[in-house]
C-alpha positions as CSV (number, residue, x, y, z in Angstrom):
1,X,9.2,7.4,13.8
2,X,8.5,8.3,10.1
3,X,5.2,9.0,8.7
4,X,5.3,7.0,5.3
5,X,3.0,9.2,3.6
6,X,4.9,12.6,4.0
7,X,8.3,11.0,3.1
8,X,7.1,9.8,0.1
9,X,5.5,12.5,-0.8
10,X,8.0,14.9,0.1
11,X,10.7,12.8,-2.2
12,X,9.5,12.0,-5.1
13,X,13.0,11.4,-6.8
14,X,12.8,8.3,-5.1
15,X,8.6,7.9,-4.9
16,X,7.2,7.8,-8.4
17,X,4.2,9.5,-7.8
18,X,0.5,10.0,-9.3
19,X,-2.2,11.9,-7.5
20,X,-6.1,11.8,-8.1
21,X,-8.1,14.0,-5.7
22,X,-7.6,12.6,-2.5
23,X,-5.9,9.0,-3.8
24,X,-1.8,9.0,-4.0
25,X,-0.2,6.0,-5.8
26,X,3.5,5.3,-5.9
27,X,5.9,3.1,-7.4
28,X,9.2,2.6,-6.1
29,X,12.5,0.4,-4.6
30,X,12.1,1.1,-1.1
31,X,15.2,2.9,0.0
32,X,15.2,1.7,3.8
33,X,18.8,1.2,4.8
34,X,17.8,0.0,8.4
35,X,16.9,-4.0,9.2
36,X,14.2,-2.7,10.8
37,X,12.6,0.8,11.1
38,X,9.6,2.2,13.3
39,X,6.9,4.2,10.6
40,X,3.4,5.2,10.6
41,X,0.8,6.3,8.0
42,X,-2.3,8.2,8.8
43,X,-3.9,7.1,6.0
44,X,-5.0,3.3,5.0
45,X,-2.6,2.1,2.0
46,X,-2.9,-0.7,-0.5
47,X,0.4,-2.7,-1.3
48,X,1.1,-4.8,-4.0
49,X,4.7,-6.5,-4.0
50,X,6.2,-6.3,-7.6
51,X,9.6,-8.4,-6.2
52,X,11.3,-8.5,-2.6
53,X,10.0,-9.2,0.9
54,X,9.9,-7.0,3.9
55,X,8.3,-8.3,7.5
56,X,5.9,-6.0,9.0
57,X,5.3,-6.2,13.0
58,X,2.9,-4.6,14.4
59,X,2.1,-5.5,18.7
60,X,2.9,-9.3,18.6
61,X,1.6,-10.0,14.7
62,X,4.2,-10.2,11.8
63,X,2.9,-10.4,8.5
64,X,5.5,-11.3,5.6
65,X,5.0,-9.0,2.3
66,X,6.2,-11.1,-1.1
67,X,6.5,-11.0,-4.2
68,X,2.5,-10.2,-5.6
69,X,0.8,-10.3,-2.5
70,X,-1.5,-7.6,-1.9
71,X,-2.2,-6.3,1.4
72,X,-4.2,-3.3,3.0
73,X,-2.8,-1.6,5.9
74,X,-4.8,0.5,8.2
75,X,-3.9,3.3,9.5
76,X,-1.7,2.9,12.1
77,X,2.1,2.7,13.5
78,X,4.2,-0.3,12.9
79,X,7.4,-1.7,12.6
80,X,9.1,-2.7,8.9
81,X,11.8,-5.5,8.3
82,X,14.5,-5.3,5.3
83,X,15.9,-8.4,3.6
84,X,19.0,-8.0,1.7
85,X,18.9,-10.5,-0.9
86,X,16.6,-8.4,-2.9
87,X,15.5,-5.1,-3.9
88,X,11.7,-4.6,-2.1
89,X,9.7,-3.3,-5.8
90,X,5.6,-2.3,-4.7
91,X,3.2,-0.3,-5.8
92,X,1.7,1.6,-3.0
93,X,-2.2,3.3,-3.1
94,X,-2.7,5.5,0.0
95,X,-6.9,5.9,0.3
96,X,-8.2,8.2,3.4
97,X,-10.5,7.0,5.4
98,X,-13.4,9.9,3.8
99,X,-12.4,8.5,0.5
100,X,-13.4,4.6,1.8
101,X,-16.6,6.0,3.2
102,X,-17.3,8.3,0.2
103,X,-16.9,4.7,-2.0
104,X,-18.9,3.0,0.4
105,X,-22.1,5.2,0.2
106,X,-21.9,5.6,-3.2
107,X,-21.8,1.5,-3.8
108,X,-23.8,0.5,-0.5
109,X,-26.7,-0.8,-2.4
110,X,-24.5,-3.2,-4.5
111,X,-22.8,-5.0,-1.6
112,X,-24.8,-7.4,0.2
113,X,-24.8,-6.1,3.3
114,X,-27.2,-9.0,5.3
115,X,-24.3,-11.5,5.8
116,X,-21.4,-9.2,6.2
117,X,-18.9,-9.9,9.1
118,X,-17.3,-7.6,11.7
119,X,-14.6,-5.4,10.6
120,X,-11.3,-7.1,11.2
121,X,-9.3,-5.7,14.0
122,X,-5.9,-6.5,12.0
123,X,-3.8,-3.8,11.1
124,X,-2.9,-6.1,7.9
125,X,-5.9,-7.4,5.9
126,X,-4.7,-9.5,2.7
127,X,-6.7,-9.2,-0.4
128,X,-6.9,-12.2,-2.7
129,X,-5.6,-10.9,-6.3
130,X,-6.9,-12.7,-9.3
131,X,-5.6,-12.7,-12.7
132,X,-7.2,-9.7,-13.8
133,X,-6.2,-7.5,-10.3
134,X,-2.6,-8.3,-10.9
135,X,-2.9,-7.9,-14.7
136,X,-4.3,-4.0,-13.5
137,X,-1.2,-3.5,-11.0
138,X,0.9,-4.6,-13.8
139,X,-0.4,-2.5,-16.6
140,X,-0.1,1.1,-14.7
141,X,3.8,0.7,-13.9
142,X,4.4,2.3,-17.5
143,X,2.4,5.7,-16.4
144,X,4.9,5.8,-13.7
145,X,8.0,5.0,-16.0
146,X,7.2,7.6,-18.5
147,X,8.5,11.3,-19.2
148,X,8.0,13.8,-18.3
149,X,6.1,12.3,-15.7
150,X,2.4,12.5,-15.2
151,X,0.7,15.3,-13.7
């Protein structure tokens, strides 16, 4: 089983990288080879699908992953589909759980908090991207592109 966040981190010839603090964001083709591989992240991640589909599985739950969807994973182990007909093009943004709490506190008093609803027990949580979210994902592809690369 490979722990997602390591191997991109540890190869960033294939993982365009940027780091802030405790946030990593990536860019990339994913290089899987496999139809379908067994991976796991200890941190939560954010995905947004530039181009290209992949099936995650996780217990008996598939979710498909297609061109600009955007989806937060938890933390967690699952199981990851390749298609062939396309290259799979994302941006990835790992967040650590003390990040997400850190976020939290800091913004608690803006969110209103009396008709919030439980915590979803899905590993795989889409996230409704307007205009203006996908015009963001967009727009930071270029920082990734450039060289010398970021720091």
């Amino acid at each position: 089983m490979i722990n997602t966040y390591d191997f991109q981190v540890e190869h960033p010839e294939m993982f365009s990288q940027l780091a802030i603090k405790d946030l990593l964001f990536l860019y990339y083709k994913c290089p899987q080879e496999e139809k379908k591989i067994n991976l796991y992240t200890h941190f939560n991640k954010i995905i947004f699908v530039l181009e290209g589909k992949k099936m995650i599985h996780h217990r008996e739950k598939s979710w498909l992953l297609t061109n600009e969807k955007t989806v937060f994973i938890k933390r967690t182990a699952y199981n990851q589909e390749r298609f062939w007909e396309i290259d799979w093009e994302v941006l990835c943004f790992y967040c650590p759980d003390d990040y997400l709490r850190q976020v939290f506190k800091e913004y608690r008093q803006h969110f209103p908090l009396k008709d919030i609803s439980s915590p979803s027990k899905e590993i795989v949580i889409e996230i409704n991207a307007n205009a203006a979210t996908r015009a963001f994902f967009y727009s930071i592809i270029p920082y990734f592109r450039q060289r010398p690369a970021p720091a």
